[in-house]
C-alpha positions in Angstrom: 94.0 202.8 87.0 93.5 199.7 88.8 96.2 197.5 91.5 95.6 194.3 92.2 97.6 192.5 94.9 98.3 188.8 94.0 97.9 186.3 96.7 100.0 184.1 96.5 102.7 185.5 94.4 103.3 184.2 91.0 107.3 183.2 90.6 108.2 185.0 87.4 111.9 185.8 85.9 112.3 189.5 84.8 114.4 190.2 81.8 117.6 192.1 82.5 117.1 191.6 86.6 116.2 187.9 87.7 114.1 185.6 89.2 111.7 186.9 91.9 108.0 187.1 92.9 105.0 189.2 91.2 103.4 190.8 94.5 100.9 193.2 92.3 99.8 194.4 89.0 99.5 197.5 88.3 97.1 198.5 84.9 97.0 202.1 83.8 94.3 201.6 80.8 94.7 200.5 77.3 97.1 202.1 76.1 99.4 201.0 78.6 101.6 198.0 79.2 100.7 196.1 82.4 103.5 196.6 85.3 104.2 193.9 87.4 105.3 194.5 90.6 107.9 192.2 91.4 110.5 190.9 94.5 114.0 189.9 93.1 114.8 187.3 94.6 118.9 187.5 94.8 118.7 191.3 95.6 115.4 191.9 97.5 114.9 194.7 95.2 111.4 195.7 94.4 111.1 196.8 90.7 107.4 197.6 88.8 108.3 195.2 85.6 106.4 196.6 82.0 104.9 193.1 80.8 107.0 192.5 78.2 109.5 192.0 79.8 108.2 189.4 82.8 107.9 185.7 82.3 106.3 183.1 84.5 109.1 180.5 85.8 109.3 177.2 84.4 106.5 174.4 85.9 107.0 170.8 84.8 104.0 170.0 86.1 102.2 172.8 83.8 104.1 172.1 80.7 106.1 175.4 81.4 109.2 174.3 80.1 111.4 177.4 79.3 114.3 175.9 78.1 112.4 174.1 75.2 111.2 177.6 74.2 114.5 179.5 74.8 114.7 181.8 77.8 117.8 183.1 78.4 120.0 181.8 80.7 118.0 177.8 80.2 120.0 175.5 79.1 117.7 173.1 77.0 118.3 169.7 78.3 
């Protein structure tokens, strides 16, 4: 098992719970998804996120446009 704190946070969108910042990751092996360990935004909850289920937010700049590829809750424009 390894944790890795992420410095700086990546801003990711959780399925199911928001937007919100990855603080850590956590990996428990190979046979394991990785958890992300992540600060909603709206709710200043702290949730450990299995990796399907976290995406990193849209970034013009890096060609990250969500929308295009259907996220929920983007409108494509």
């Amino acid at each position: 098992m390894s944790f890795t704190q992420l410095d700086p946070p990546l801003p990711v969108h959780v399925e199911g719970k928001g937007k919100g910042y990855a603080l850590a990751v956590i990996d428990y092996g190979q046979e394991h998804n990785l958890i992300w360990v992540t600060g909603l935004s709206d709710s200043g909850e702290i949730w450990c996120a299995p990796n399907p289920l976290v995406r990193l937010e849209a970034n013009w700049t890096m060609g990250r446009d969500w929308a295009r590829h259907g996220l929920p809750g983007v409108k494509p424009s």
